[in-house]
Biopython code that builds the backbone (N, CA, C, O; Angstrom):
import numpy as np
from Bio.PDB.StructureBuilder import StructureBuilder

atoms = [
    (1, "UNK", "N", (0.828, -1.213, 0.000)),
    (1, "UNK", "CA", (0.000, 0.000, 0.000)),
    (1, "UNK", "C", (0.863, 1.263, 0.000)),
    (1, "UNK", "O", (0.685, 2.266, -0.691)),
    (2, "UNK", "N", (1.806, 1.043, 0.876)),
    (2, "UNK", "CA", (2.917, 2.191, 0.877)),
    (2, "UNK", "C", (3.165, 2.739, -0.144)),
    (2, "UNK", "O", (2.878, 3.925, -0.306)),
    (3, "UNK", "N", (3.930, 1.796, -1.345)),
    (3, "UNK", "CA", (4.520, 1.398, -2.383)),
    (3, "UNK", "C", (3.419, 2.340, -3.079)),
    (3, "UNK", "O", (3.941, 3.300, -3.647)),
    (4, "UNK", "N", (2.670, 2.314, -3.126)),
    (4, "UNK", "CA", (1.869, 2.529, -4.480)),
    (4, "UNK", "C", (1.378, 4.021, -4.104)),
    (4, "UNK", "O", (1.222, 4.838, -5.012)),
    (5, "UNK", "N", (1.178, 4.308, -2.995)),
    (5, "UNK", "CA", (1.059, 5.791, -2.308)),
    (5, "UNK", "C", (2.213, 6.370, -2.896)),
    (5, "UNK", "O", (1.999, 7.199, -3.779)),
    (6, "UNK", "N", (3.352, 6.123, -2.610)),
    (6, "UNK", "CA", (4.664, 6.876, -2.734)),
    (6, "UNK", "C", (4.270, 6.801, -4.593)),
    (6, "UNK", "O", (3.509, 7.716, -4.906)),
    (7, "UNK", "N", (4.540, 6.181, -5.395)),
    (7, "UNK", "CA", (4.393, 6.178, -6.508)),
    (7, "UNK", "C", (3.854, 7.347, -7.165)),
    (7, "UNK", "O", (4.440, 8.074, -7.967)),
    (8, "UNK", "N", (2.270, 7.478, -6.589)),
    (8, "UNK", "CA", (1.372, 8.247, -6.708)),
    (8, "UNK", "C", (1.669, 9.480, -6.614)),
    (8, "UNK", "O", (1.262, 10.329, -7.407)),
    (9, "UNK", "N", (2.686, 9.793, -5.273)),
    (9, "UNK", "CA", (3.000, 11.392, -5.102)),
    (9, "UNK", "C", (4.343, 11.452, -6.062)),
    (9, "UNK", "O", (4.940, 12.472, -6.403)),
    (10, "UNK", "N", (4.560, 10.510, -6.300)),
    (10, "UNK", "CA", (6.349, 10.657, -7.526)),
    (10, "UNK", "C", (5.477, 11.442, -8.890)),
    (10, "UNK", "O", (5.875, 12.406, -9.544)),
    (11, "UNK", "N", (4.444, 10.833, -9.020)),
    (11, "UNK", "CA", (4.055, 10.847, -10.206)),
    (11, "UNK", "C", (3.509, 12.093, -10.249)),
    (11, "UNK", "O", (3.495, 12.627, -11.358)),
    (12, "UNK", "N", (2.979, 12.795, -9.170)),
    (12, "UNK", "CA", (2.055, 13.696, -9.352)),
    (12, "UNK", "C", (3.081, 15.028, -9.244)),
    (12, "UNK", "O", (2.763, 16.052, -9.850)),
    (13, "UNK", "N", (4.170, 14.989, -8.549)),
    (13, "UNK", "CA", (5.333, 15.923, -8.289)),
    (13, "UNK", "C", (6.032, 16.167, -9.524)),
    (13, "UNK", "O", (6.641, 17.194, -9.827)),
    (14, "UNK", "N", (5.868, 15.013, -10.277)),
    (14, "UNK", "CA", (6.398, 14.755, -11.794)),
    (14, "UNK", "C", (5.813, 15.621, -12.668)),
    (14, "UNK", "O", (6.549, 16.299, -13.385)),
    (15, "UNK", "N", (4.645, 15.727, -12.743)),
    (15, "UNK", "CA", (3.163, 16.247, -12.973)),
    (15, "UNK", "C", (3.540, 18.218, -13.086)),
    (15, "UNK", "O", (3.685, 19.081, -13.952)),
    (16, "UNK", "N", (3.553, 18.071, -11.454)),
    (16, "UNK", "CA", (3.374, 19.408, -11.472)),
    (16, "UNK", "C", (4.507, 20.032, -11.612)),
    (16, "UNK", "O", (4.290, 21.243, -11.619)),
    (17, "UNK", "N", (5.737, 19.758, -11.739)),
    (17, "UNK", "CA", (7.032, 20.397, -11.773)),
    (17, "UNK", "C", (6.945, 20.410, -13.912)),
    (17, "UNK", "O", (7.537, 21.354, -14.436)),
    (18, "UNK", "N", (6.621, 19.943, -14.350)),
    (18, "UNK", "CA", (6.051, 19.779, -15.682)),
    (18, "UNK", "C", (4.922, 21.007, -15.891)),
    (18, "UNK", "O", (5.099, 22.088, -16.454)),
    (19, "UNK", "N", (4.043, 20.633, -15.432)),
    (19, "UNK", "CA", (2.980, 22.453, -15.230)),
    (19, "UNK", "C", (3.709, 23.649, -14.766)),
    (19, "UNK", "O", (3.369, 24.762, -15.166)),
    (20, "UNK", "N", (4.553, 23.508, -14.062)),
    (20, "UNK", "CA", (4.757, 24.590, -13.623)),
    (20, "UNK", "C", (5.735, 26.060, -14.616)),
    (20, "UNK", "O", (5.834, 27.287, -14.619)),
    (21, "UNK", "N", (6.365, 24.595, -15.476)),
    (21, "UNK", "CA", (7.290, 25.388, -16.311)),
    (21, "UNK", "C", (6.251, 25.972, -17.540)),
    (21, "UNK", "O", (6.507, 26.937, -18.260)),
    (22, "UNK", "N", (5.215, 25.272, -17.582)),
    (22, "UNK", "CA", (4.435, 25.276, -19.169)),
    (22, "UNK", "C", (3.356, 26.646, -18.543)),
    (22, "UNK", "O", (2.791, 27.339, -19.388)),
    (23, "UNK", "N", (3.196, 26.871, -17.424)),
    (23, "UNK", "CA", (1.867, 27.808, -16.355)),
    (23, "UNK", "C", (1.971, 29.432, -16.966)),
    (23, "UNK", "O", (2.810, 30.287, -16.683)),
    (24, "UNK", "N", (1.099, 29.497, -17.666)),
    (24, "UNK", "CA", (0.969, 30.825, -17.572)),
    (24, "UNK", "C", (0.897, 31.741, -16.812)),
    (24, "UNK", "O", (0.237, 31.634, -15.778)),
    (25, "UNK", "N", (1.830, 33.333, -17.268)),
    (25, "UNK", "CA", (1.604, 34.090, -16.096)),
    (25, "UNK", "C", (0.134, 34.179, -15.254)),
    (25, "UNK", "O", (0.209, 34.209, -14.026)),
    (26, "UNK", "N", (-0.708, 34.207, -15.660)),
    (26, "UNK", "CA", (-2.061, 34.680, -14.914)),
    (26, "UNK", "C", (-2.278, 33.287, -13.948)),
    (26, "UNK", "O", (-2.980, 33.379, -12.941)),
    (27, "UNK", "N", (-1.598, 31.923, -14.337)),
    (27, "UNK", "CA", (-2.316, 31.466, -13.106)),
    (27, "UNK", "C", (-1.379, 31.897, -11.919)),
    (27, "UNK", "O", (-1.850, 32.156, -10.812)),
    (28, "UNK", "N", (-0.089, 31.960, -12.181)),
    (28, "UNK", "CA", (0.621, 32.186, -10.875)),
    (28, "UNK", "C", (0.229, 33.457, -10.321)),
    (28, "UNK", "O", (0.257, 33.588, -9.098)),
    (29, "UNK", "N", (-0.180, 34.533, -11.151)),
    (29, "UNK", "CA", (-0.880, 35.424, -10.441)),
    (29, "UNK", "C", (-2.158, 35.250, -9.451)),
    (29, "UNK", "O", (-2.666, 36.095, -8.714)),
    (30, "UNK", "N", (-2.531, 33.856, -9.667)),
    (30, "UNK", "CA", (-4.255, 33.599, -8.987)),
    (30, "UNK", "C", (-3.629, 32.894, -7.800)),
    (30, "UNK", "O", (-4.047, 32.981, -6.646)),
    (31, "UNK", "N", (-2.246, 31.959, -8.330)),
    (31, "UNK", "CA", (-2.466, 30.804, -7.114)),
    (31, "UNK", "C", (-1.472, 31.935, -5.902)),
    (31, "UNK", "O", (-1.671, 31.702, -4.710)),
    (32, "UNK", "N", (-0.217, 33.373, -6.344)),
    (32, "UNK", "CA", (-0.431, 34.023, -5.123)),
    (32, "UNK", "C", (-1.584, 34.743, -4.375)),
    (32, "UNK", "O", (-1.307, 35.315, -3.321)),
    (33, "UNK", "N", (-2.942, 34.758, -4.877)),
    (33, "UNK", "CA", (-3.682, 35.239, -4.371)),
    (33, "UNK", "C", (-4.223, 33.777, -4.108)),
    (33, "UNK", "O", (-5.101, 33.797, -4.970)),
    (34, "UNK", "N", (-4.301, 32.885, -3.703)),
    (34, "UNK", "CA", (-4.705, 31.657, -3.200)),
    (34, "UNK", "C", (-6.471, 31.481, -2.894)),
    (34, "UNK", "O", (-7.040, 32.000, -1.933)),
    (35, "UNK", "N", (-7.022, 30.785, -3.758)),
    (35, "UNK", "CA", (-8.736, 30.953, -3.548)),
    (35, "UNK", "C", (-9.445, 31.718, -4.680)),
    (35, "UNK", "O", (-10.659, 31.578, -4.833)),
    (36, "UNK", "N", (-8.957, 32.261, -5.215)),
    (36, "UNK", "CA", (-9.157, 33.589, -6.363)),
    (36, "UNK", "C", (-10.281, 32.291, -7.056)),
    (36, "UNK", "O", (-11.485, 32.532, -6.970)),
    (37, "UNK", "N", (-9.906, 31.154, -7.622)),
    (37, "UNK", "CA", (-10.690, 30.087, -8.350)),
    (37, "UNK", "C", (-10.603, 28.491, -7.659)),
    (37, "UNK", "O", (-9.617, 27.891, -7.231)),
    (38, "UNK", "N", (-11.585, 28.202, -7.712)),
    (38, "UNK", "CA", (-11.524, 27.316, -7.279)),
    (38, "UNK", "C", (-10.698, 25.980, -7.629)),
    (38, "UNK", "O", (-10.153, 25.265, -6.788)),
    (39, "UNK", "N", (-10.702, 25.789, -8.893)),
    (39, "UNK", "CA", (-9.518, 24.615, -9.339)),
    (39, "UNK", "C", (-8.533, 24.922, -8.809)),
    (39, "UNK", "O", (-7.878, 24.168, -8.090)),
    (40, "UNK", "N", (-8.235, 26.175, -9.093)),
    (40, "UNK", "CA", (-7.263, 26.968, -8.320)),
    (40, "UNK", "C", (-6.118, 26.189, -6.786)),
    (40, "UNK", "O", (-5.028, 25.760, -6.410)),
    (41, "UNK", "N", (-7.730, 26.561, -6.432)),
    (41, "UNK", "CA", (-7.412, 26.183, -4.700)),
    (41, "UNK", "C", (-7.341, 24.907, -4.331)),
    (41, "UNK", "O", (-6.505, 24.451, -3.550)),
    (42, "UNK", "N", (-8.633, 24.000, -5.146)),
    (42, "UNK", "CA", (-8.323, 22.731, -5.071)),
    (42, "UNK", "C", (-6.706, 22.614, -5.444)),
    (42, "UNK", "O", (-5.995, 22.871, -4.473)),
    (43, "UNK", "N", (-6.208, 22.379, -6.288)),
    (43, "UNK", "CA", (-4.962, 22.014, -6.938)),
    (43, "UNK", "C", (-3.736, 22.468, -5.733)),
    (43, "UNK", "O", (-2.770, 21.707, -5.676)),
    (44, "UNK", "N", (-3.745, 23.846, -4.640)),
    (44, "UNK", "CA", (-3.005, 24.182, -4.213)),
    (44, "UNK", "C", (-3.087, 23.273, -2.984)),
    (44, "UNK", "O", (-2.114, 22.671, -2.531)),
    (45, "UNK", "N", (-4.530, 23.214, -2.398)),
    (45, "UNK", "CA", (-5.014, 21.893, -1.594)),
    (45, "UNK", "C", (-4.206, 20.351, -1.603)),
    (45, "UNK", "O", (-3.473, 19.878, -0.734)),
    (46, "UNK", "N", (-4.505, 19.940, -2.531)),
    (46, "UNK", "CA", (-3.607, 18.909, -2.767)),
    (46, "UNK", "C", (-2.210, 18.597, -2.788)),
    (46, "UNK", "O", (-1.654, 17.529, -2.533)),
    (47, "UNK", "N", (-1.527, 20.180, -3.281)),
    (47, "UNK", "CA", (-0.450, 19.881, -3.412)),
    (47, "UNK", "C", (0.762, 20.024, -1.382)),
    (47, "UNK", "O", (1.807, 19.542, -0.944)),
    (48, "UNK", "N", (-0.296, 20.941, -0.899)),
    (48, "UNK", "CA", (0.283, 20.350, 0.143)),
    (48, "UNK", "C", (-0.223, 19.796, 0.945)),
    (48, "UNK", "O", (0.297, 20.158, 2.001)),
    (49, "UNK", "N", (-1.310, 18.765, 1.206)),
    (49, "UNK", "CA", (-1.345, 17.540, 1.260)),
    (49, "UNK", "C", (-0.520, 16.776, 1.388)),
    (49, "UNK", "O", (-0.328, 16.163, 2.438)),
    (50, "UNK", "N", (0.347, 16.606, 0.036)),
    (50, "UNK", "CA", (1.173, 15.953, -0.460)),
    (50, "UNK", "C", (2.327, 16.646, 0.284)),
    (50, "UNK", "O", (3.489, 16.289, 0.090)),
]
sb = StructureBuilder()
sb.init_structure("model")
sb.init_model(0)
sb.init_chain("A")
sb.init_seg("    ")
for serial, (resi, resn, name, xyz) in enumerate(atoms, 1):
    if name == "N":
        sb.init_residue(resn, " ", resi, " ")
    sb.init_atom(name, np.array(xyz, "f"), 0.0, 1.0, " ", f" {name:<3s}", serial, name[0])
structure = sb.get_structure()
């Protein structure tokens, strides 16, 4: 179960370090205002979670 958890956050860190380079200015403008949208927030939610 471990195993496949850890996987999951490899993959998703993989993920977002990949978005982050491709992210247009305006979202990083939303996600420092944190909540501005909701995918938004979800997505920032998760990521520290993780």
């Amino acid at each position: 179960m471990a195993k496949i958890v850890q996987e999951i956050k490899d993959a998703l860190e993989f993920y977002l370090a990949l978005g982050y380079e491709r992210m247009p200015v305006q979202l990083n403008v939303d996600r420092r205002r944190r909540g501005v949208a909701d995918k938004e927030s979800s997505m920032v939610l998760l990521r520290d979670e993780i």
